[in-house]
Every structure is written in structure tokens, then in C-alpha cells.
C-alpha positions as CSV (number, residue, x, y, z in Angstrom):
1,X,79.3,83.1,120.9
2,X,82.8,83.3,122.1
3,X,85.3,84.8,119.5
4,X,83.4,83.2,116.7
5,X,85.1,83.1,113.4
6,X,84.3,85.3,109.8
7,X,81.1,84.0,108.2
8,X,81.2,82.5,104.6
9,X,80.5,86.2,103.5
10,X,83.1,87.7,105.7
11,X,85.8,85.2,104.0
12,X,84.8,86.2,100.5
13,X,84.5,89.8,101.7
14,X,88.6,89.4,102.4
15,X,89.0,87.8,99.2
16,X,87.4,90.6,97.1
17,X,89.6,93.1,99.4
18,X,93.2,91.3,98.9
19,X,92.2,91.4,95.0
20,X,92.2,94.7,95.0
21,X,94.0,96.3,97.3
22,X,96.5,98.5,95.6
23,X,99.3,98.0,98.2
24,X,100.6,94.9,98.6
25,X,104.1,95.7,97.7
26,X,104.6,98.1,99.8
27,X,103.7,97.1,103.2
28,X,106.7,95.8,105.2
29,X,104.5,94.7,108.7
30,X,101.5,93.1,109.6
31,X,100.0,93.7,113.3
32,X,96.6,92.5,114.0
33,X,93.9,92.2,117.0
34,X,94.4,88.7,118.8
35,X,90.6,87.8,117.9
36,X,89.6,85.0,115.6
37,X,88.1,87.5,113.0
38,X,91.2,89.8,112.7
39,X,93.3,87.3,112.5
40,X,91.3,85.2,109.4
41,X,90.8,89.2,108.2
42,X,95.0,89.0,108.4
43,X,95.7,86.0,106.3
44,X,92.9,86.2,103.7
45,X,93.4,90.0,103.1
46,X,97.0,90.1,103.0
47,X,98.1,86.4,101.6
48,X,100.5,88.4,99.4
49,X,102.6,89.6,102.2
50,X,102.2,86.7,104.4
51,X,103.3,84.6,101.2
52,X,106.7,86.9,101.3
53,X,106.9,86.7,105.0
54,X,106.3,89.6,105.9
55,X,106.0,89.4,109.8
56,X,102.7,88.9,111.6
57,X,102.1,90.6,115.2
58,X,99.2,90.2,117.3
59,X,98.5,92.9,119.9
60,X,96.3,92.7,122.3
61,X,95.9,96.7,122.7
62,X,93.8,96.8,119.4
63,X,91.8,94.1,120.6
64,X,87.5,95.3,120.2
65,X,86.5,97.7,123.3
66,X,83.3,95.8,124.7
67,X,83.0,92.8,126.9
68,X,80.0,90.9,124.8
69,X,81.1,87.6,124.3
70,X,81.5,88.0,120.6
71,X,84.2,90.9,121.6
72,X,86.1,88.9,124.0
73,X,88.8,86.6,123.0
74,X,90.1,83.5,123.6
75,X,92.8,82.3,126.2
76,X,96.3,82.3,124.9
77,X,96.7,78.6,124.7
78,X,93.8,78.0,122.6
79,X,94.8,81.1,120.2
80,X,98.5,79.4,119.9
81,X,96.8,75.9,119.1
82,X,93.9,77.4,116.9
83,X,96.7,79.2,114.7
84,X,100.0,76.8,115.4
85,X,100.1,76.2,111.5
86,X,100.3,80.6,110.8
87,X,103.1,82.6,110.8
88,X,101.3,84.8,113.5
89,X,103.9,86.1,116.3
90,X,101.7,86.2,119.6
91,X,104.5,86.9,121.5
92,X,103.3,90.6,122.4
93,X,100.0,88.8,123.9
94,X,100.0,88.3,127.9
95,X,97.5,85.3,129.2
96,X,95.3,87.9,130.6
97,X,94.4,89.6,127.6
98,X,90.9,88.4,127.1
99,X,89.9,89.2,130.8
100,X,88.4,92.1,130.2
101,X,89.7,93.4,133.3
102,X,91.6,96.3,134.6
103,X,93.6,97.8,131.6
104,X,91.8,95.6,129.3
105,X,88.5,96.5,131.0
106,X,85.7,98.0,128.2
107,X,85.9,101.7,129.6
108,X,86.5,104.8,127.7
109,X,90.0,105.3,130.1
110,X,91.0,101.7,129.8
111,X,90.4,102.2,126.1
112,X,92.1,105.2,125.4
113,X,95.2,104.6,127.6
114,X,95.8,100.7,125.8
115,X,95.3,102.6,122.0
116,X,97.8,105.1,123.1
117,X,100.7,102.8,124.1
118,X,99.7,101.2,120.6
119,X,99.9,104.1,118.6
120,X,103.6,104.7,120.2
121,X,104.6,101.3,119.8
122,X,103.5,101.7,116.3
123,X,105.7,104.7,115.7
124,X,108.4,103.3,117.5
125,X,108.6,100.3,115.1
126,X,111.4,100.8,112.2
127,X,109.2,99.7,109.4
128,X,107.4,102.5,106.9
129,X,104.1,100.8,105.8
130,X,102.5,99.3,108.7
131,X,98.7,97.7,108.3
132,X,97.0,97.4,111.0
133,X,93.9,95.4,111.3
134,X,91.3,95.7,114.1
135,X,87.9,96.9,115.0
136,X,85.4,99.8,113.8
137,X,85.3,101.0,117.8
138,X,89.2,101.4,118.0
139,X,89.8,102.6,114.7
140,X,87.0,105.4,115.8
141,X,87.5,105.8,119.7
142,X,91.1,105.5,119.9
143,X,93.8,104.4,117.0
144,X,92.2,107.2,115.2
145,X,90.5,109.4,117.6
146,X,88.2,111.1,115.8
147,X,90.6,111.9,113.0
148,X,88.1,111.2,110.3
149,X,85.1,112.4,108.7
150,X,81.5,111.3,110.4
151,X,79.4,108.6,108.5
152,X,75.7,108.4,109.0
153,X,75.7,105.0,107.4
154,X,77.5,103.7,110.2
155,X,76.8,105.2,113.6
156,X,79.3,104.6,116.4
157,X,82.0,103.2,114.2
158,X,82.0,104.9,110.7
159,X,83.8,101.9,109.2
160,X,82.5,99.4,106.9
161,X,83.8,96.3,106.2
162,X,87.3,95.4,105.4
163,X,87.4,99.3,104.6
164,X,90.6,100.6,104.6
165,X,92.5,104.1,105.3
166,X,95.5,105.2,105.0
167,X,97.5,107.5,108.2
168,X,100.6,109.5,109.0
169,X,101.9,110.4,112.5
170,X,101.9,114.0,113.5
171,X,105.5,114.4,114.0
172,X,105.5,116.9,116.9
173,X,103.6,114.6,119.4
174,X,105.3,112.3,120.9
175,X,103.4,111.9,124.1
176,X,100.4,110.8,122.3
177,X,101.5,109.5,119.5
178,X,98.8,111.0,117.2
179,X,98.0,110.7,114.3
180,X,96.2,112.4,110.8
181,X,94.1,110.4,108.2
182,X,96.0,111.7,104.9
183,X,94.5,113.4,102.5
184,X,94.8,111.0,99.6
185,X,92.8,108.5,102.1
186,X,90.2,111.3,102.7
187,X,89.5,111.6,99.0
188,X,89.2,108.2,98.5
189,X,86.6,107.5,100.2
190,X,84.5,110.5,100.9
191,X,86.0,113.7,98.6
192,X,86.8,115.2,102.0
193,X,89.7,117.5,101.4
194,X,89.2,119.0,105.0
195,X,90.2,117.1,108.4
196,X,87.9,117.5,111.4
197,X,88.3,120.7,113.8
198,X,89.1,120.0,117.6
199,X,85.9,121.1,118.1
200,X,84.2,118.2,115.7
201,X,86.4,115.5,117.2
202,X,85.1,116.0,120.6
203,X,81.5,116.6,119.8
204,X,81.8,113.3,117.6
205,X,83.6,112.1,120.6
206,X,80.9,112.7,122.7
207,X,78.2,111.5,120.3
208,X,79.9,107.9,119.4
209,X,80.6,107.5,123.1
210,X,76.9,108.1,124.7
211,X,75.9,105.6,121.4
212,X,78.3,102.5,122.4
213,X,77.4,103.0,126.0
214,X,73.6,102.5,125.0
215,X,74.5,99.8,123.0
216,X,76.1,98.3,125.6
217,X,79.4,98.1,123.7
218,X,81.5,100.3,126.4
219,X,81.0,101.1,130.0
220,X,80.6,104.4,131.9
221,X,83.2,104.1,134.5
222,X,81.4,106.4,136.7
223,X,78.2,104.5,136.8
């Protein structure tokens, strides 16, 4: 199915989250992935800040890394018409973005080059308390890369969901943007006081990549 919406369960799952979610007053920006399942994730999860309107973008660079048809999107008219009545700003959103094609192509390079220019847009942006809402493959392969502790309970994403986590930039990379899970976030949901070593993130790296690409949810560009 193309871009289907949230289940039922996946509705009352973003319910349960905006209930408790201790932040609400705080966040001053809302960016999300242009799918249909971010988007509902958006306005369910966060009905407190849209309520104060607090802005809404949709990025296409978050968007979920494979080209299954349940990861693609829709076409920017029908996203516009689908969503007319939401304070969602797809403005950022180019009419290719769901061609799976060239930089939007479902390859580790494509991946990590369109998560980059996201992070930087991110910490270009004024505002303090960004959410950001997306997919378990970006958060893992490229948003976060690999700045988090492994979970057996979820192979090749490590995210459950509507999890949350909370990150800082490292201030002395600019080029990539990068950025550290803090550790108030690490504690909250695993006790892990310790960040990954370089060495962990690439073997994880490694691992989560050779999974997806069984899976079929990314390409090898070599092959």
C-alpha cells in the first residue's frame, strides 16, 4: 500500500504519547517526514503545540530510506489536498520528493548525504527545542548515526514506537552537523550512562546496514 495511514492502534499509540510527554511547553518547532504516518504521528502527538501554533515543517530529507511502497510518499499535490485543513508548511518539499531517485534514491550515500544537509538545516534554525519526527532507519542510519546504544529488541532500527530521545549538537562540527544523544535521554531509557565508541558505531554501522539490505529496506549501490 502506498503511504497508508496510522492504524487504529497507531492513533491511540500517539494519544497515550501526547498524554504523557513531559515537554510540551518547551518545544518551539515542529519538522516532520512528508509521509502520511509522520504527519498523523505530528498532529496527534503534539496537539498541544499545534493548538499554540507552533510551526509545522515537512522535510523531505527525513523522509523513510527504502523504496517499498509503504516507504514512498505521495505526490505533492495529493499531500497539499490530503492535509489543506493542517497547519503543515510543505513549502520545503520539491514535487520529486517521492521519486525515489537520485538524492532521494534508497542507498546508504543518498541516505547519508540528504540526513546530513538535515541535521545542518536543523542547527541552522534559531529555535532551541526542535522535535523531529521520522523513521526508526533515519533516526539509526543517519539523524543519529549510531549515536545510541544497540537494542536487540529491535534489530536494524532500535526504536520503538512513538519512542522518543532527546539530542544536543556537538558544537565543534560544523561540516557534519553531528550530533550526541544526551545523557539524561540515555538514562531514560536504557541506564546507559556511557555513549558508543567510534569503534561501536561503525561495527553497528556495519551490522544494521548488511540487515536493511537483506531486508530489502536499502540498496547496495555497488550491486
Amino acid at each position: 500500500m502506498l503511504n497508508p495511514p496510522l492504524t487504529p492502534l497507531g492513533e491511540q499509540q500517539c494519544r497515550d504519547f501526547c498524554a504523557k510527554f513531559p515537554y510540551h511547553s518547551s518545544i518551539n518547532l515542529l519538522v516532520t517526514s512528508p509521509l502520511r504516518r509522520t504527519i498523523q504521528t505530528t498532529l496527534l502527538g503534539f496537539e498541544p503545540e499545534i493548538s499554540r501554533g507552533i510551526q509545522c515543517i515537512a522535510l523531505s530529507e527525513i523522509q523513510e530510506t527504502s523504496d517499498l511502497p509503504c516507504d514512498t510518499g505521495s505526490n505533492l499535490s495529493t499531500l497539499k489536498q490530503d492535509f489543506k485543513s493542517k497547519p503543515i508548511s510543505f513549502s520545503l518539499v520539491p514535487e520529486d520528493w517521492d521519486s525515489k531517485q537520485g538524492r532521494w534514491a534508497p542507498v546508504q550515500e543518498a541516505i547519508e548525504v540528504r540526513c546530513r544537509e538535515a541535521r545542518k538545516w536543523l542547527k541552522a534554525r534559531d529555535e532551541e527545542a526542535i522535535v523531529v519526527v521520522t523513521h526508526g532507519q533515519v533516526g539509526e542510519a543517519a539523524i543519529t548515526p549510531y549515536a545510541h546504544a544497540y537494542s536487540s529488541r529491535h534489530v536494524g532500527t532500535g526504536w520503538e514506537n512513538v519512542e522518543f530521545r532527546s539530542y544536543r549538537f556537538v558544537d565543534h562540527d560544523d561540516e557534519n552537523a553531528a550530533i550526541e544523544e544526551t545523557v539524561e535521554s540515555r538514562q531514560r531509557r536504557s541506564n546507559k550512562d556511557k555513549p558508543l565508541t567510534k569503534e561501536e558505531k561503525a561495527q553497528l554501522r556495519e551490522t544494521a546496514t548488511k540487515k536493511w539490505q537483506g531486508q530489502g529496506y536499502e540498496k547496495d549501490s555497488k550491486a
